[in-house]
C-alpha positions, 0 to 999 in steps of 0.5 A: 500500500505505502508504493501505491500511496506514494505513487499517487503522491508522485502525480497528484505533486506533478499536478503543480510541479510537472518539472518534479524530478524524481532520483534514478531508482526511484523513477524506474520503479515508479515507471515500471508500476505505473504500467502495472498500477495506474493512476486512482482518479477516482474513489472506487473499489481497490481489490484489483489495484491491490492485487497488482501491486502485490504481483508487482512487488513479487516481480520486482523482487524476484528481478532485483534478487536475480540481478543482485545475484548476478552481480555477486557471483559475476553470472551473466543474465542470460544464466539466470533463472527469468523474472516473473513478469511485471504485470500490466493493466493493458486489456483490463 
């Protein structure tokens, strides 16, 4: 909930600074769980919202942890076990 929060934040601060400038890695996971979370514009039931903000956090994760791994042991991408996939809110 606190990423969905901060999110919202995120555009709902845009509305009157639309030159916000976000950090590197905070810029990346705000794009990325925009394409999975859009943006609330208006009150309405949040199961489905919830529910994609938990698979992305899993994706995320399971991402980050291979990369990290992958530095760690100096294995390259392509020899780790993929991701889950981020999810999208494309045909939803």
């Amino acid at each position: 909930m606190e990423l969905f929060h901060a999110a919202q934040a995120v555009d709902l601060r845009r509305r009157t600074s639309p030159h916000l400038v976000l950090g590197r890695a905070t810029r990346a996971i705000y794009e990325a769980y925009r394409k999975a979370v859009p943006f609330l514009d208006k009150d309405r039931n949040l199961s489905i919202e919830i529910e994609r903000s938990h698979d992305f956090l899993l994706a995320w994760n399971s991402r980050y942890l291979s990369q990290e791994c992958g530095r760690l042991f100096n294995l390259p991408l392509t020899y780790l076990p993929s991701a889950h996939n981020i999810p999208s809110n494309q045909g939803a």
